[in-house]
Each structure stands twice: as C-alpha cells, then as structure tokens.
PALO-667938 format. One record per atom (N, C-alpha, C): x, y, z. Coordinates in steps of 0.1 Angstrom, whole numbers, padded with zeros to 4 digits, always signed. Each point is the difference from the previous one (the first is absolute). Example, Ala and Ser with C-alpha at 12.3 -4.5 7.8 and 13.67 -1.06 7.14 Angstrom:
2
+0132-0057+0078 -0009+0012+0000 +0009+0012+0000 -0004+0011-0007 +0009+0011+0000 -0008+0011+0008 
This chain:
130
+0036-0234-0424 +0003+0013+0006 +0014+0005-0005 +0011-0004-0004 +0005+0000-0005 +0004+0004-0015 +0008+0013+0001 +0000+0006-0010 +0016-0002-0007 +0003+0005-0013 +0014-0003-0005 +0008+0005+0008 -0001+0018+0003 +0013+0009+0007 -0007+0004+0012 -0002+0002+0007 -0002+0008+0014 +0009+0014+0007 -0004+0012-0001 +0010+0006+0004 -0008+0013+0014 +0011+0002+0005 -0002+0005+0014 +0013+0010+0002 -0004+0014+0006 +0013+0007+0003 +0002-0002+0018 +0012-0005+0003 +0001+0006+0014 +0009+0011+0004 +0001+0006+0011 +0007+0010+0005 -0001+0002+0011 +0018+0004+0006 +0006+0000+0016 +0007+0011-0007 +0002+0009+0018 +0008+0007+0001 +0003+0009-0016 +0009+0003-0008 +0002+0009-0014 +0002-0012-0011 -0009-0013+0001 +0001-0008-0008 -0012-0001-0006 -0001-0008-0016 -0007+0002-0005 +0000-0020-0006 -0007-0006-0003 +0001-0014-0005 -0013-0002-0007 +0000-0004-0014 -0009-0003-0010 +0001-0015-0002 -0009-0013+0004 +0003-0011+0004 -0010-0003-0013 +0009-0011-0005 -0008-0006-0011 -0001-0018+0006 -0014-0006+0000 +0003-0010+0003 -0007-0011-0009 +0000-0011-0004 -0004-0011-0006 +0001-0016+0007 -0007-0006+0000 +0002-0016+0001 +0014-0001-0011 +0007-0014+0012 +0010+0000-0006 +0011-0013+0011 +0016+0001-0001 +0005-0008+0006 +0008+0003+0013 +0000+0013-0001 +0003+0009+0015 +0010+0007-0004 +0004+0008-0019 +0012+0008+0003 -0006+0009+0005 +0015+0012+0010 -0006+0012-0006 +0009+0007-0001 +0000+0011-0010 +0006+0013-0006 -0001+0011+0007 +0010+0009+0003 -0001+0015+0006 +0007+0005-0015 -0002+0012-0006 +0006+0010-0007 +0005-0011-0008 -0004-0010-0008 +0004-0011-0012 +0011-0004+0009 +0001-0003+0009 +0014-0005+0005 -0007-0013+0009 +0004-0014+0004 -0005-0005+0014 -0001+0001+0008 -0003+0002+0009 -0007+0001+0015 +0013+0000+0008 +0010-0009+0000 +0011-0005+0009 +0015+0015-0007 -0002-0001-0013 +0010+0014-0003 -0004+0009+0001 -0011+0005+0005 -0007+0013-0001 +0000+0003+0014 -0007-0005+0008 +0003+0003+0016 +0010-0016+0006 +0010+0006+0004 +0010-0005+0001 +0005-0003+0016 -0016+0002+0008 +0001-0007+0014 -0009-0011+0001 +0001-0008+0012 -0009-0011-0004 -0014+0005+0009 +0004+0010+0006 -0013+0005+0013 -0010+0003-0008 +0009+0014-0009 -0009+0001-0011 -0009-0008-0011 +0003-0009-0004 -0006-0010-0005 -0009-0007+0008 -0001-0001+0011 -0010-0008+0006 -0011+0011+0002 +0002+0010+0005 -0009+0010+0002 -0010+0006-0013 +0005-0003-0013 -0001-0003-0013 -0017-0012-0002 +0007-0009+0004 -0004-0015+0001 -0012-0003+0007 -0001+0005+0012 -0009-0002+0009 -0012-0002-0003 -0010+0010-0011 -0009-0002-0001 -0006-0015-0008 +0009-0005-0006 +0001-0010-0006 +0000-0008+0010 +0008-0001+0006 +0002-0012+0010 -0012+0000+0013 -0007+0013-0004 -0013-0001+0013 -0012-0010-0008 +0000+0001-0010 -0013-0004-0009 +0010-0017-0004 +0008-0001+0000 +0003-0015-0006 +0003+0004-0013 +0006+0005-0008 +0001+0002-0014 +0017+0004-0004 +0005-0005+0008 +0013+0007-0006 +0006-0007-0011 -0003-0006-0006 +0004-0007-0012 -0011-0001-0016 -0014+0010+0006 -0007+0000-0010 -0003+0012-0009 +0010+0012+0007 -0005+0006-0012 +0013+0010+0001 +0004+0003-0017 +0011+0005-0008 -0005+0019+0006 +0009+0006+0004 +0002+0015+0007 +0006+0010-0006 -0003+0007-0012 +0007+0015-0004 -0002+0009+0008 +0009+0004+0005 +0003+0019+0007 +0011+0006-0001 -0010+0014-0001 +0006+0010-0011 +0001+0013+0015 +0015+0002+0006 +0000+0008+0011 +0008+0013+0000 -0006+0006+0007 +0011+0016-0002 -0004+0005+0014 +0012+0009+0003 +0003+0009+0011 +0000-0005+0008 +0004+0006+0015 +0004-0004+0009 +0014-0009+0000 -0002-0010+0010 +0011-0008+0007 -0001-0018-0005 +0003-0006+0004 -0001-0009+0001 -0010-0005+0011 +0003+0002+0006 -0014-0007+0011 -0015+0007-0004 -0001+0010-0003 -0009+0006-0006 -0008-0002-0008 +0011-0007-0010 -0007-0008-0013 -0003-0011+0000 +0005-0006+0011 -0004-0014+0004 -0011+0001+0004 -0005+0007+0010 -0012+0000+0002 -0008+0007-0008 -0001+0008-0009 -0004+0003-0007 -0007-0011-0013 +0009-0009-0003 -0002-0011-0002 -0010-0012+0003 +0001-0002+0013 -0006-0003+0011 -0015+0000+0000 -0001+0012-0003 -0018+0009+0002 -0004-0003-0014 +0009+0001-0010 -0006-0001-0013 -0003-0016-0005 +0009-0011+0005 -0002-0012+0000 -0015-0006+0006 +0001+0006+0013 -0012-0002+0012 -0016+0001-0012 +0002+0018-0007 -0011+0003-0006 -0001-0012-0011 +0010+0000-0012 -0010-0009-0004 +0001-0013+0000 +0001-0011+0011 -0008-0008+0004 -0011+0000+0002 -0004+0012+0008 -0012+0003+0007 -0009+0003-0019 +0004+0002-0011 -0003+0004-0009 -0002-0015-0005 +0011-0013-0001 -0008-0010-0007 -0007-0007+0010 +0003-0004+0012 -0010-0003+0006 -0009+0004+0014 -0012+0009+0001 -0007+0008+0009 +0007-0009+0016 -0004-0015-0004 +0002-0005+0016 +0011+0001+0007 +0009+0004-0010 +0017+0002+0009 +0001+0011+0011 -0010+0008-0004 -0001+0017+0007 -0002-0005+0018 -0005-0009+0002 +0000+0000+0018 +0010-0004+0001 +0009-0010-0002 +0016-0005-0001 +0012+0016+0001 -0003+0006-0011 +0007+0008-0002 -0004+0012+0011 -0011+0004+0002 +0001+0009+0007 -0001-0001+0015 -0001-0017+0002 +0006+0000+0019 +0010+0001-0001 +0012-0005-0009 +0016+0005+0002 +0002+0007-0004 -0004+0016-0004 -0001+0009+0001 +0006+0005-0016 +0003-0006-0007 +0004+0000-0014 -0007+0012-0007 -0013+0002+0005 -0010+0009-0010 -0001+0011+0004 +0006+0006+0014 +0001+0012+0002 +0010+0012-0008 +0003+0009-0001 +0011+0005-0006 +0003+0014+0009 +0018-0003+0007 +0003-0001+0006 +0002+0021+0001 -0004+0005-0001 -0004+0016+0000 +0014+0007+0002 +0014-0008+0011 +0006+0012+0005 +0013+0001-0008 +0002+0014-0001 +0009+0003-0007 +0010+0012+0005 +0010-0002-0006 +0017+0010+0009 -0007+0020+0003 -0002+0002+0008 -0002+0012+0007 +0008+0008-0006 -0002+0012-0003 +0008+0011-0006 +0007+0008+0005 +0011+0006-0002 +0010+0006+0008 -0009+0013+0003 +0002+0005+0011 -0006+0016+0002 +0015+0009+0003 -0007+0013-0006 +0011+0010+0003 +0002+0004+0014 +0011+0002+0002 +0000-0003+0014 +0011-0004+0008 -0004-0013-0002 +0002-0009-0001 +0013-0008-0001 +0004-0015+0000 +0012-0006-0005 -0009-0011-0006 -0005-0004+0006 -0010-0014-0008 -0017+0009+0004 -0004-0014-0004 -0018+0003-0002 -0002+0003+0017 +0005-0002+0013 -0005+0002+0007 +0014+0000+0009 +0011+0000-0001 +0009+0001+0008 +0003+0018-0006 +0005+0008+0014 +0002+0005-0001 +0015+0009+0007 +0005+0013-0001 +0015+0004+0003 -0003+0001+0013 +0015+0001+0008 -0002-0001+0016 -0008+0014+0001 -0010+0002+0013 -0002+0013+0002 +0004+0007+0014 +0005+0013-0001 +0007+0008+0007 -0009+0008+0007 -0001-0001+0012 -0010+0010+0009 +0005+0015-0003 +0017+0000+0003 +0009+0011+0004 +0006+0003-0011 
C-alpha cells in the first residue's frame, strides 16, 4: 500500500499546507527548516504531532510541509489535516482512528469581516437615543 511520496493539502482558518509524506525515521520539515525552528512553541508542535501519535507512528515516517498565510496556529493545523489525509492515503485502516479524534474533519471557521458601520465585525459605536 505503500507508495514512495504521499501528498495531501490541509487548511485552517487563511492557511494553506501542502504535506508531503514518506516512510521514514520521524523528521519533519516546515518551509526546508525543522519542525522545532519553524514553529517555535511546543503547543504548537504537539498539535502538529498528534495525528501521528493517534495511529502509533511517530517515528515512522519522514514529513515535508510546504505552508503559507495565515498565523501560526493556523498553519499548524493546517498541517494537522494535511498530515491526518495522507495517512489515511497510505493506509485505508487508519481512517476510523483518525476520524474518532476528529483529525479528518477540516475545521471551516474563519475571522469575520469588519462591516461598515461598525468598529469591529460585530461590535458596534455607542448609540444615542437623543
């Protein structure tokens, strides 16, 4: 089942992540950089991780991702979803694992837009009866 590269896009919030994955000894790469210089919290990394660590594999397979826009937490999970997919890509039976902890959904919400008006997306100036 098992193929040379496996790849999968995920996406959160205004993030975008192109996951390359292969058997391997557990690096992984963000933007040619490692994992620990690139996101530089450890929350973030675990949140990263997770799908790996649902299925038992965190040491078997080598992780390119390639991320743009948004935030940092964004891309983390962005990450996240694209990791999740291709497992579910080398092996079909991971997909009940993955999608009770919820790893395979993709997470829809995104920053509300300011309205004219307005001060924020939904806050608005005091208002004056008189």
């Amino acid at each position: 089942m098992a193929a040379a590269k496996l790849y999968a896009t995920g996406r959160r919030k205004s993030s975008i992540a192109k996951v390359y994955l292969k058997p391997g000894s557990g690096n992984i790469m963000v933007n040619k950089k490692p994992l620990n210089e690139y996101f530089r919290r450890q929350t973030l990394e675990l949140v990263i991780k997770q799908p790996l660590g649902a299925v038992d594999k965190l040491a078997g397979f080598d992780i390119d991702a390639y991320v743009t826009g948004g935030g940092w937490s964004g891309q983390a999970g962005a990450m996240r979803l694209g990791i999740s997919r291709c497992l579910v890509l080398f092996d079909e039976r991971m997909k009940k694992t993955l999608r009770e902890s919820g790893f395979l959904t993709r997470d829809a919400r995104k920053v509300e837009r300011k309205k004219y008006g307005h001060k924020k997306a939904r806050k608005s100036f005091q208002f004056s009866k008189r």
